[in-house]
C-alpha positions in Angstrom: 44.1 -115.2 -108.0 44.2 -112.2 -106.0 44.8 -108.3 -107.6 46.7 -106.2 -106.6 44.8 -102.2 -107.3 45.6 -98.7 -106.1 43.1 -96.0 -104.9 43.8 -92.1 -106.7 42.1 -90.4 -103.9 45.4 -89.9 -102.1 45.9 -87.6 -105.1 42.3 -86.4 -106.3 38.8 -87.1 -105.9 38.3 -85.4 -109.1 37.9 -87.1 -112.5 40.0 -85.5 -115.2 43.0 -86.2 -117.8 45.7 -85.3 -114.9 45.0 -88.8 -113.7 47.0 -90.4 -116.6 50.8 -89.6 -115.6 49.5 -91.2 -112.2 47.8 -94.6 -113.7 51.3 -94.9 -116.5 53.5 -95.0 -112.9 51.4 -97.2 -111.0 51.4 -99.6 -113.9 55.4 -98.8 -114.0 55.4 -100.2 -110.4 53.4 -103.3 -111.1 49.6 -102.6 -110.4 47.1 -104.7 -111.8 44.3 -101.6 -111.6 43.6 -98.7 -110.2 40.2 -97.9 -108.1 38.6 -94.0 -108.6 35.8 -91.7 -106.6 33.0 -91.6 -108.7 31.3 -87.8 -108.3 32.6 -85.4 -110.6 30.1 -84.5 -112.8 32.2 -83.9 -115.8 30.3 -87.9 -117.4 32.4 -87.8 -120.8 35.7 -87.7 -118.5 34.6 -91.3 -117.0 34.9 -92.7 -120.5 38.3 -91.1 -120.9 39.8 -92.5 -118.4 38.4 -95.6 -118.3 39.3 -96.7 -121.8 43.0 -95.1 -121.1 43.4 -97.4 -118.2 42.1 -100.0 -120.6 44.7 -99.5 -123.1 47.1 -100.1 -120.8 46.0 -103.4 -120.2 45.1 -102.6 -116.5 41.1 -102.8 -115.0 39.4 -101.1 -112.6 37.3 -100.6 -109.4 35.0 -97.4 -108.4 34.1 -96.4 -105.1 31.3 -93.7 -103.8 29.4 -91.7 -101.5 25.9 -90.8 -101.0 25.0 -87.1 -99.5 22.2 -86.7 -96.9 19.9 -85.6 -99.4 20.0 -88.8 -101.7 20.0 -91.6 -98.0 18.9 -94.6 -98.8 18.2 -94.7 -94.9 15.6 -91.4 -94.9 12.4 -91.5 -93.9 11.3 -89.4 -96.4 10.2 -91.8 -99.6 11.2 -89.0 -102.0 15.0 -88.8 -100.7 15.1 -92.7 -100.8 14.3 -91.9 -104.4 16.8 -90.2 -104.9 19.1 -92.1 -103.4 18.3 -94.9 -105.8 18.8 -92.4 -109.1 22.3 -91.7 -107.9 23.1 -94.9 -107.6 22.1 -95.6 -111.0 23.6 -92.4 -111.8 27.1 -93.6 -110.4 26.6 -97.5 -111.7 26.6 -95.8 -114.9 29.7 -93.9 -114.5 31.4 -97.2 -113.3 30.2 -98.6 -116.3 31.8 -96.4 -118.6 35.1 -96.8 -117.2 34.8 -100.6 -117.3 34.7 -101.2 -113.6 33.1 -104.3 -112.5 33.0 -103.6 -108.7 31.5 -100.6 -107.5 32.3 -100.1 -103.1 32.1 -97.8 -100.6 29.4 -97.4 -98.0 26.5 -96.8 -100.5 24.0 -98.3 -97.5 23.5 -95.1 -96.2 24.4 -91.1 -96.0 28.6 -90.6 -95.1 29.0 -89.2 -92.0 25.2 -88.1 -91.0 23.7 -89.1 -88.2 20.3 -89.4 -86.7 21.2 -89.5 -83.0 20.1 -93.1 -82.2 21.1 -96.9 -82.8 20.4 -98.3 -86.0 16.6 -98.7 -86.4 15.2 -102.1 -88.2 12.9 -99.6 -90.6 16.5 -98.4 -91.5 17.9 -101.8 -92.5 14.7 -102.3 -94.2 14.8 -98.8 -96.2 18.4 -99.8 -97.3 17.3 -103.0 -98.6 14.4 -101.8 -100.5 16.7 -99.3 -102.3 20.4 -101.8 -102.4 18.2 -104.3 -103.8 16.6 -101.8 -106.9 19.9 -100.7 -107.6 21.3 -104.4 -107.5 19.2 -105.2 -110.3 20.3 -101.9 -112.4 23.5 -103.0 -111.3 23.5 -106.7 -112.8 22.2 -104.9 -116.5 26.0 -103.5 -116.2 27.6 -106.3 -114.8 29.0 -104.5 -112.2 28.5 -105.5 -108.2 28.5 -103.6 -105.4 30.8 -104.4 -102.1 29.0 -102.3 -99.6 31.5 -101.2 -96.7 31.1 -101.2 -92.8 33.0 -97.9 -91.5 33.9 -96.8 -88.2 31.1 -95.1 -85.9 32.4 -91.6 -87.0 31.5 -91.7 -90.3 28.1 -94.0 -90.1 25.6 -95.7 -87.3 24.5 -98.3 -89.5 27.1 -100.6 -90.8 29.9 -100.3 -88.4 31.0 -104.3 -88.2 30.8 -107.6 -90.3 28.2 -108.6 -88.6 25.9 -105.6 -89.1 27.2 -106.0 -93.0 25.6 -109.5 -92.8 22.3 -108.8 -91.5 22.0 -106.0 -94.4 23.2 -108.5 -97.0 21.0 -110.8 -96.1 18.1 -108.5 -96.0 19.4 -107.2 -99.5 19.3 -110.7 -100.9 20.7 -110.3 -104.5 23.6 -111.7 -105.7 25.1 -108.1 -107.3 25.3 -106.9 -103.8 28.1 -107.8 -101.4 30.6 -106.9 -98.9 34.2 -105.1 -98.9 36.1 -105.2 -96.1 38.1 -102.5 -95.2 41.3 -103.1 -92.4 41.2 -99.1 -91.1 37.9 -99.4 -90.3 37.8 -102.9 -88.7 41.2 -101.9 -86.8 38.6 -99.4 -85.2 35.1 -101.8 -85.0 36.2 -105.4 -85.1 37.3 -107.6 -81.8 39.4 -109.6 -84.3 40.3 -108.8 -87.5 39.9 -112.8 -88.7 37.0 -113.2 -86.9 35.2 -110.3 -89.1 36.5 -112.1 -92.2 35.3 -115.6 -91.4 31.7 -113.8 -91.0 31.8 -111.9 -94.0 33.5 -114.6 -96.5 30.7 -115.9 -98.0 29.6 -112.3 -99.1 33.3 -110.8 -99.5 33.6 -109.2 -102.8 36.9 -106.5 -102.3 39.2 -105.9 -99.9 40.5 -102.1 -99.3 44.4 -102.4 -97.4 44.6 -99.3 -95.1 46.7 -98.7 -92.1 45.5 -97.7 -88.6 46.4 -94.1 -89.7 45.8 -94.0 -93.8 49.4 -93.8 -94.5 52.1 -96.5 -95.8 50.4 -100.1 -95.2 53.2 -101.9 -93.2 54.1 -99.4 -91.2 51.3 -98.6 -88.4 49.7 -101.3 -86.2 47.0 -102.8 -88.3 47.0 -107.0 -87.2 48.4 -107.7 -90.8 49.2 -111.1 -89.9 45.9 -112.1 -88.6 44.0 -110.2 -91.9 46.1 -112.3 -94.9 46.0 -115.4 -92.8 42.5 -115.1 -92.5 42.1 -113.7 -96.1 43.9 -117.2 -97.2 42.1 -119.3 -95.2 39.2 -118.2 -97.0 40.3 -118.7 -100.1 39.9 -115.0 -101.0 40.8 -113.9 -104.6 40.1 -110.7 -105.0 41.1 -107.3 -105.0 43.6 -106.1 -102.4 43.4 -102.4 -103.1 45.4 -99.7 -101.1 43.1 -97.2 -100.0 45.3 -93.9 -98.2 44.7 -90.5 -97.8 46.7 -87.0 -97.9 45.8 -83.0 -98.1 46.9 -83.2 -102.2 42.8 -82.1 -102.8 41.4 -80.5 -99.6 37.9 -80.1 -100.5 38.4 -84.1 -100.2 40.3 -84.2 -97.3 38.2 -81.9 -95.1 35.3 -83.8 -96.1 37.1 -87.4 -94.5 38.6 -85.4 -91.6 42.5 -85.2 -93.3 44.0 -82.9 -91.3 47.9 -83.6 -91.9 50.0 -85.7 -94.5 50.6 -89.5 -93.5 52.9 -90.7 -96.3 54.0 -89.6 -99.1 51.6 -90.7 -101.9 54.2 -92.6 -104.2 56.0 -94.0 -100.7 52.3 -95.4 -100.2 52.2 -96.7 -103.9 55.8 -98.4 -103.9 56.0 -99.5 -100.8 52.5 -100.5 -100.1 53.1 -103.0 -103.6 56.0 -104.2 -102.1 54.3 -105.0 -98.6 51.0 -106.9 -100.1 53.1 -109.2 -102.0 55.5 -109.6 -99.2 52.4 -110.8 -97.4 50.3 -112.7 -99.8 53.8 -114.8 -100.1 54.1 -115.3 -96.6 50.6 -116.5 -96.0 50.1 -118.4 -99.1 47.2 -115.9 -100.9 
């Protein structure tokens, strides 16, 4: 049976106790967990927060980044090493707060490029690395769903397809797909088309409109997602993933140059829209 989770980032990207008033409302409104950045360093505030949520009877989700200097994708064998020690380094963190899916596009560097097409040496790189860290992973029972974004943010996963190819390259079973409706709404022909090809490897689902405000309300193919989503059988997360300005540092770093919704309006509504929609289509 499907979740329904919430992503903090549209107030913070920073771990720290101010998160709490947040996760007591979005339990208020109904959430079943709530899915948080994993890169502050402060490690003991992980802990914190996850048992809090805990307590509360909710679970969670992480999602993450890697810099250029830790690419799993380099050339360099020493910054593929370190790639690999921050994702142990983040798989940890997830740990302590409980999380049992760690996403984001953890393949390769956010938003650096190397001027070309992806390269097969790349894929291979990835693989080496995704496939080290899925077996760090499994110790803490936690799996990763890699994510395809657009072409602005990264060359090497961009569709379903291209998530496939990696995943199958990968080959461990603590290492899997997200798919994430603002990006497809960008890189994908047809939204059900991209979820037919990533089923078999689909781990989470991130609901985000065209412009990372309110879902509902821009001109994301919603229909032809949950239809799809159902037809597959999926059950699990369907976590709400928008941005604002609330924590620039954050914002500049994603290119969040104005406000698209209201944070709560995003939380309220957004719940209310998902369940309008798994009803409708039978997920």
């Amino acid at each position: 049976m499907t979740k329904v989770g919430f992503d903090v980032l549209v107030w913070s990207a920073v771990m720290s106790d101010e998160m709490m008033p947040i996760i007591d409302r979005l339990k208020e409104i109904g959430y079943d967990g709530v899915e948080f950045f994993i890169g502050s360093p402060d490690e003991a505030a992980y802990k914190r927060i996850g048992d809090y949520v805990k307590s509360l009877g909710m679970e969670t989700t992480v999602v993450s980044v890697l810099s250029p200097d830790m690419n799993p994708i380099d050339s360099s064998v020493a910054v593929r090493e370190k790639a690999l020690d921050r994702l142990k380094w983040v798989i940890d963190r997830g740990h302590d707060m409980h999380a049992k899916t760690l996403c984001g596009p953890l393949h390769s560097a956010h938003a650096h490029f190397k001027q070309h097409a992806p390269q097969d040496e790349e894929y291979g790189w990835a693989a080496e690395v995704l496939h080290a860290a899925g077996d760090y992973a499994a110790q803490a029972d936690i799996t990763f769903a890699l994510e395809a974004v657009n072409r602005f943010e990264c060359y090497l996963c961009n569709t379903m397809q291209q998530m496939t190819r990696l995943l199958k390259a990968v080959d461990h079973p603590n290492i899997k797909a997200m798919f994430d409706t603002h990006h497809a709404n960008i890189e994908e022909k047809k939204l059900s088309d991209a979820i037919r090809t990533i089923a078999p490897m689909l781990a989470h689902v991130h609901i985000s409109e065209n412009d990372r405000g309110t879902p509902g309300d821009g001109h994301v193919p919603w229909d032809d997602a949950f239809s799809a989503l159902a037809e597959i059988k999926y059950d699990g997360w369907l976590t709400i993933e928008a941005f604002s300005r609330n924590d620039p540092d954050f914002a500049n770093g994603i290119g969040v140059w104005r406000e698209f919704s209201q944070p709560w309006d995003i939380a309220e509504k957004g719940y209310a829209f998902i369940h309008k929609m798994k009803e409708k289509h039978g997920l």
